[in-house]
N, C-alpha and C positions, 0 to 999 in steps of 0.2 A: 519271857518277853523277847520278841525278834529286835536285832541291835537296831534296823536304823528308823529313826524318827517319819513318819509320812503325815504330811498336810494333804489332808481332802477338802476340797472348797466346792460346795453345792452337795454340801452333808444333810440336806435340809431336807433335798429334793426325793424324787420318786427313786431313781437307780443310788443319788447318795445316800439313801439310808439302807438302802440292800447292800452296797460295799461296805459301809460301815459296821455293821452287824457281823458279816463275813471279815473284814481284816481282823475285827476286834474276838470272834470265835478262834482267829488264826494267832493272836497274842501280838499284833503288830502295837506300837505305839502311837497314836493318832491324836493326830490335833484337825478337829471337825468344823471346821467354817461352817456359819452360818449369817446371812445378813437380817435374821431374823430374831427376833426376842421368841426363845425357846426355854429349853432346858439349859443350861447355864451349866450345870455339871458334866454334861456331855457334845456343848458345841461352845466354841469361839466365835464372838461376835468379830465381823469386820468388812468395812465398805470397801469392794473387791474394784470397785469405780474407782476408791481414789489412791494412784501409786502410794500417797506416801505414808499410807495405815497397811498397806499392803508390804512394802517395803519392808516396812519397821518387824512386822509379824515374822517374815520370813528371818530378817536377822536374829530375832528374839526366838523363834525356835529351831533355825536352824535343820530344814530336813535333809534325811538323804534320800528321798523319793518327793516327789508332789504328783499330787494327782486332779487334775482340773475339771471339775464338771459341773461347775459354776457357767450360764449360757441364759441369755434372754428368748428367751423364742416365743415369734408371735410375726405373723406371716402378712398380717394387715398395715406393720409402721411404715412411715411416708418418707425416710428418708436416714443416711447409716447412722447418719450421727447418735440413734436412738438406740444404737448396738456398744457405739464405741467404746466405751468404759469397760461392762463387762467382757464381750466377745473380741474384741482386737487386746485393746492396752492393758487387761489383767495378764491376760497369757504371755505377751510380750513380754512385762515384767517377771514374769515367771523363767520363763525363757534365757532370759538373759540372767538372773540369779543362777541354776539350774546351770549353765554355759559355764560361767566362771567359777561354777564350786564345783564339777562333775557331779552332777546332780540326776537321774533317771528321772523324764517328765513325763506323763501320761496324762492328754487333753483325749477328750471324747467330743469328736467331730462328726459331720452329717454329709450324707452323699449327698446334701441339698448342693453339695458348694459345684458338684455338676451341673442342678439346676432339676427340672421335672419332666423332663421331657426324653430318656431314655427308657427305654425298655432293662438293660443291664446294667447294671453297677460294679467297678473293679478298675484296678491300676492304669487299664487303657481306657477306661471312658475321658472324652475331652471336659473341659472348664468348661461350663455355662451359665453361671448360677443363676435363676431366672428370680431371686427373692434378696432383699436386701440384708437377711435373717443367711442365707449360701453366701452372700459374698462376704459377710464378717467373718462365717468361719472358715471361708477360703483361705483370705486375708489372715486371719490366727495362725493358722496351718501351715502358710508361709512364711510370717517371722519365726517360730520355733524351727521351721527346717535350716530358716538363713542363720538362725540364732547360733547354729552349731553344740546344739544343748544333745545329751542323749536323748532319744525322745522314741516316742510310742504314741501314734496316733491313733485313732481308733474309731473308723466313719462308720455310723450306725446308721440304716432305716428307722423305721419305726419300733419303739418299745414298748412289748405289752405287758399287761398284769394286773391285778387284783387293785383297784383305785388308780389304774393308772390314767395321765393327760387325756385331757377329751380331746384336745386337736387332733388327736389319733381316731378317726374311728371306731378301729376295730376296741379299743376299750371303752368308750360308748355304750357300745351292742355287750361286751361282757358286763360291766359297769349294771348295765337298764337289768340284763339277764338276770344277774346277785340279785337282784331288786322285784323278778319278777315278769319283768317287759318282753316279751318278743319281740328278737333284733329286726329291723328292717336297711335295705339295702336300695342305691338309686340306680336304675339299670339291671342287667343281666347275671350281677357275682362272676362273670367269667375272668373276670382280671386275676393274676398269679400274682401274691406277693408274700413277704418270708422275712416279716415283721420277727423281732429276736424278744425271748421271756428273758423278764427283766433279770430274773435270777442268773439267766446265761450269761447277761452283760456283766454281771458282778462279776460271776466267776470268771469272765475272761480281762476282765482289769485283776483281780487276783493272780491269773495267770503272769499275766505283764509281770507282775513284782515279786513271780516267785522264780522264773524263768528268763526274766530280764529282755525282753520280747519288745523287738524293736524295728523303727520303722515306719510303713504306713499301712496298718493292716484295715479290712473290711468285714464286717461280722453281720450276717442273716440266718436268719431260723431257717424252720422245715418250709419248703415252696409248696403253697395251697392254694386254690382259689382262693375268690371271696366266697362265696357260696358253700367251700368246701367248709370253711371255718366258721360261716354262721352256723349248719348243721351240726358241727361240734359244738360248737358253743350253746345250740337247743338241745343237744343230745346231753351235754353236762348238769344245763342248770336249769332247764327247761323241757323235761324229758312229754316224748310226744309231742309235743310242737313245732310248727316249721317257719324260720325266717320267712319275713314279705318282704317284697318287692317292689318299688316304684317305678315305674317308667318314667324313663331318660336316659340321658348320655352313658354310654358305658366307659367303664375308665380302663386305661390300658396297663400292662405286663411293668410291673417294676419290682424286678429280682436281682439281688447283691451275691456276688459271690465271696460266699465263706472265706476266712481264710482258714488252713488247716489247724492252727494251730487253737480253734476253741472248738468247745461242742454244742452240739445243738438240742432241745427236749420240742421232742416229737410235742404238736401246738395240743393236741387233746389231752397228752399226756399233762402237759402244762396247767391249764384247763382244772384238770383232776387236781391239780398240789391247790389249787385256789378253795377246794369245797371247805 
């Protein structure tokens, strides 16, 4: 068993239960937030909104890692306040535990807090965030750096895989595909983007805590069309078949640059571990 204790909050979710499986393959010791009535043997209940169950949790076990992937996302709310609990005031609290125990914190952030309107993603893209959903995890991203905690942030595009979020697209079109469906797309497919397999994100929060990887790093997959990656995705699970196409707007180039320090799985290859 690895010595030091790690809290993961958003144990629940789509990449939390792929870290979990992988810390827990690697012998770490885990304590699994969930704010959900699950499995009881394998998650900790606890309202990540309210400091002072959060609090108590963190004194009561004590980690030498936290890992936060605990996040509201939903691109339609009217206004932050509908963020604040989990996406500001969890991390904070975290942050500041974390600061005064030398603590390794690792939050999973979103190049939203840019906003949507760049073509590239990396260290020099300016602040924009055009979503109320970017400016909490701006805002997050900026208490944990003023917090002076060790920290590890880690801005993601989009994540894909086998049941993953439909606010993504492209897991939609794989999702329908498992199912049967040929994917369709609005516009031309010619937009480039380099959406990351969720299994990569695992492995590069593993990385974070095996290598102690810190900072403000950026993580994208292999750079594909859209077009390029429906034909993959017909060519996997829907062999002979070709994505359709709707006329309209075409969406534009939004590509993240990797940081060196994770890998990436080629998106077909990807693809192929889902059959």
């Amino acid at each position: 068993m690895k010595e030091k204790n790690i809290l993961l909050t958003g144990a629940f979710g789509f990449l939390g239960k792929e870290v979990y499986k992988l810390l827990s393959n690697y012998g770490y010791n885990i304590t699994a937030v969930s704010h959900k009535l699950s499995d009881l043997s394998k998650y900790t209940l606890c309202d990540l909104s309210k400091p002072e169950e959060l609090v108590n949790l963190l004194e009561k076990i004590k980690p030498g890692i936290v890992i936060n992937l605990a996040a509201k996302v939903n691109f339609e709310e009217k206004n932050m306040s509908d963020y604040y609990g989990i996406n500001i005031l969890c991390p904070a609290v975290m942050s500041y535990y974390c600061a005064i125990n030398n603590t390794l914190m690792i939050q999973a952030s979103s190049i939203m807090v840019h906003g949507s309107s760049f073509s590239n993603y990396n260290l020099d893209t300016p602040y924009r965030p055009d979503s109320y959903y970017g400016k909490s995890k701006l805002f997050a991203d900026n208490l944990i750096v003023a917090s002076g905690c060790i920290h590890s942030i880690l801005r993601f595009g989009g994540i894909f895989g086998k049941n993953g979020p439909a606010h993504l697209g492209i897991n939609r079109s794989i999702n329908n595909a498992i199912e049967g469906m040929v994917p369709s797309f609005i516009g031309t497919g010619d937009a480039k983007r380099n959406y990351i397999y969720v299994k990569d994100a695992a492995e590069a929060i593993l990385k974070c805590v095996d290598e102690n990887i810190t900072g403000i790093n950026y993580i994208g997959g292999e750079i594909k069309t859209v077009n390029g990656m429906l034909n993959d995705i017909c060519e996997v699970f829907n062999p002979g078949c070709e994505p359709s196409y709707i006329k309209g707007q075409n969406a534009a180039d939004q590509v993240i640059e990797n940081s060196n320090h994770f890998k990436i799985t080629p998106f077909k290859t990807a693809l192929e571990q889902m059959i």
